[in-house]
C-alpha positions as CSV (number, residue, x, y, z in Angstrom):
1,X,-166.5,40.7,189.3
2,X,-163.0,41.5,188.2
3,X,-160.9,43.0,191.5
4,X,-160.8,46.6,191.4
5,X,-157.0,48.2,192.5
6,X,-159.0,49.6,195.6
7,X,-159.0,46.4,196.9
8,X,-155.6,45.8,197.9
9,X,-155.2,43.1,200.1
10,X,-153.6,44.3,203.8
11,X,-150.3,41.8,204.0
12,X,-150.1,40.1,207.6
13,X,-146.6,39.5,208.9
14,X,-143.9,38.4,206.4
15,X,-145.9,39.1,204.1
16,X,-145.2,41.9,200.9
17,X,-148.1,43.4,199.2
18,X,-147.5,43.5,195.4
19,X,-148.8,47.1,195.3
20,X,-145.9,48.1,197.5
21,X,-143.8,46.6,194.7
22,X,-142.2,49.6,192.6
23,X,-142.6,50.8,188.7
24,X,-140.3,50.6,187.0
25,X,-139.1,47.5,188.5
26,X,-136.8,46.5,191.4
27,X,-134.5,43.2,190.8
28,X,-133.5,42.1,194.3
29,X,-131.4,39.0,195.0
30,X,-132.9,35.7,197.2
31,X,-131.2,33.1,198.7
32,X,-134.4,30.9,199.0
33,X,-133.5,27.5,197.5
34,X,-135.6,27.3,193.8
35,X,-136.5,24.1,192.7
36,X,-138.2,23.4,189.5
37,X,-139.8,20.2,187.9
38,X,-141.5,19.1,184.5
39,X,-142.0,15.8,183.3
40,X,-141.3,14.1,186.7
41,X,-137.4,15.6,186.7
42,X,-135.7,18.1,188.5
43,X,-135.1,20.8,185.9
44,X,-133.2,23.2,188.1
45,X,-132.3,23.9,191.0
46,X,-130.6,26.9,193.0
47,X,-129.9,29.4,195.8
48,X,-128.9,32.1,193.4
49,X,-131.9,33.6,192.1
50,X,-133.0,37.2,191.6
51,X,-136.7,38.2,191.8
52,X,-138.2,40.8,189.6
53,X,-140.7,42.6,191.8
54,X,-143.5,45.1,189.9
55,X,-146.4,47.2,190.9
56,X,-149.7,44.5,190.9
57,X,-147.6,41.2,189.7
58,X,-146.4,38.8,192.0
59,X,-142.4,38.3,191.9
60,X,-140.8,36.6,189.1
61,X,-137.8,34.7,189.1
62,X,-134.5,34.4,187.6
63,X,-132.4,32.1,188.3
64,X,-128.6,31.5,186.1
65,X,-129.0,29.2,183.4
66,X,-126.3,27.1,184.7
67,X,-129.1,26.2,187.3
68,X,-130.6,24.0,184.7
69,X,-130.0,20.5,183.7
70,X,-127.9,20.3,180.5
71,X,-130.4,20.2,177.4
72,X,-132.9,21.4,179.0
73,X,-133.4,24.5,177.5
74,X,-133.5,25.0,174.1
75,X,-134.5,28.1,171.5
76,X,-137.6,28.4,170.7
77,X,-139.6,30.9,168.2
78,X,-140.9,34.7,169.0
79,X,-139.6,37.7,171.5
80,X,-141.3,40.2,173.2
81,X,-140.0,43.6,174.6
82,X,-140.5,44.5,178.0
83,X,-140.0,48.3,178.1
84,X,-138.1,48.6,181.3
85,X,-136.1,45.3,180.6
86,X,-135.2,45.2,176.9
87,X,-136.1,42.4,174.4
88,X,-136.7,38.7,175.5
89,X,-136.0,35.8,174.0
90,X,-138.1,32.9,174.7
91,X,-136.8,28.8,175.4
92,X,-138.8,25.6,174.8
93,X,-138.3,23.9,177.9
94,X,-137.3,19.6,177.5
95,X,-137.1,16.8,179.6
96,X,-137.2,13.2,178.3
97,X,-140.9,12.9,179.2
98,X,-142.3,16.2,178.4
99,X,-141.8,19.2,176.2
100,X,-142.9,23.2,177.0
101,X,-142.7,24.9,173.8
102,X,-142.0,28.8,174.8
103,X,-142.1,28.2,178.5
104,X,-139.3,30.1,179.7
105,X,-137.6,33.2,178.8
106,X,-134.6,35.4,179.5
107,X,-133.0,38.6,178.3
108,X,-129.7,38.1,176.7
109,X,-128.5,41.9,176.9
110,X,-131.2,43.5,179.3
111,X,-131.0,47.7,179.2
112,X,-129.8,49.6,181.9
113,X,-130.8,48.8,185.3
114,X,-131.5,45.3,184.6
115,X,-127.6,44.0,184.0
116,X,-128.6,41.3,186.5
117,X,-130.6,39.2,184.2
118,X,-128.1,38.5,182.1
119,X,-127.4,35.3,181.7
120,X,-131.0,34.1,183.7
121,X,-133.9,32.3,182.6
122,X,-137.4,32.7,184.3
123,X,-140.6,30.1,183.3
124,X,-143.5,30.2,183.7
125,X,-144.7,28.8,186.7
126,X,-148.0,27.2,185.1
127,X,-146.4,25.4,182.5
128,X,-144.1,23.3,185.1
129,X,-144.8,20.0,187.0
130,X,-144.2,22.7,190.0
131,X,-142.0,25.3,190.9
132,X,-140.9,26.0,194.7
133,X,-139.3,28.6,196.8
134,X,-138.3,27.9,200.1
135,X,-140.0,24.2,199.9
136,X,-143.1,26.3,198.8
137,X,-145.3,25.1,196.1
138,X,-145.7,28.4,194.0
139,X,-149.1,29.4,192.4
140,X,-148.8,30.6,188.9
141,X,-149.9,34.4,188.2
142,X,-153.4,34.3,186.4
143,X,-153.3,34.8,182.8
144,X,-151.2,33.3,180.1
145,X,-149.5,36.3,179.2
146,X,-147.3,36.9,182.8
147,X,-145.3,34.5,184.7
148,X,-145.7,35.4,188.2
149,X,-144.9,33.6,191.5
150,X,-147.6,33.7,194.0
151,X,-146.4,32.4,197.5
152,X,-148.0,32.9,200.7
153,X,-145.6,35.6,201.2
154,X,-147.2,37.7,199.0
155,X,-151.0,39.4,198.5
156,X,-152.3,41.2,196.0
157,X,-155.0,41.4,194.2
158,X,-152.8,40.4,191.0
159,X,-152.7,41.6,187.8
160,X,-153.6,39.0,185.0
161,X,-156.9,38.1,185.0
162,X,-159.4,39.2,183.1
163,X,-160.3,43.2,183.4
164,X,-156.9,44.0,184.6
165,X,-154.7,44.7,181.8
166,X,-155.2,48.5,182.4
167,X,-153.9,48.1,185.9
């Protein structure tokens, strides 16, 4: 049965429920440490991130893309427009024992509002060794198309699996 928007989860304390997230989207600076791994190295990793946080889709993060380990990101084919942020660009992420062809992405000249994520590179969450915030192992949003990250801090239900893309 594919979670209806009805059942939004009640968060407990410290805890944000993405349907209290606004649209359009909010990006709202974190100091939580962000650490990143693929292929058994540390990727990136930083107290300056930003979080992207929108109605039904756990918060995504930026972080700068002097965060990551020289050559580790490199261009890789397609774009996609977001219609609040502008167009994206996508990066194949590389480490010497692993390669993520279009795992990350990042706006290069984001539209108005969204000036902050210049210069910042989010991944996807699933296609990592793991992601952290906090020390937090991150669970990747469901769905291969968003790249949400799901901590205990935050309840949904989320959107990405199947039956939601109407949310």
């Amino acid at each position: 049965m594919t979670p209806e928007r009805s059942e939004r989860a009640v968060p407990g304390p410290g805890q944000e429920s993405v349907w209290d997230y606004p649209r359009p989207p909010r990006v709202e600076r974190s100091s939580e440490r962000v650490v990143i791994r693929l292929g058994g190295v540390v990727i990136a990793d930083t107290s300056d991130a930003v979080r992207v946080l929108e109605t039904s889709h756990p918060p995504v993060y930026y972080l700068p893309r002097t965060a990551f380990r020289t050559g580790s990101l490199v261009p890789a084919a397609g774009r996609s427009i977001c219609e609040y942020k502008g167009l994206a660009t996508y990066l194949t992420v590389v480490t010497p024992g692993r390669r993520e062809e279009a795992a990350a992405w990042t706006y290069p000249t984001p539209w108005n509002g969204y000036a902050e994520l210049a210069g910042r590179v989010a991944v996807y969450p699933g296609r990592m060794d793991s992601c952290t915030v906090g020390g937090e192992v991150v669970h990747p949003q469901p769905g291969d198309f968003y790249g949400g990250w799901i901590t205990s801090r935050v309840v949904g239900p989320f959107k990405g699996t199947p039956g939601t893309l109407g949310w």
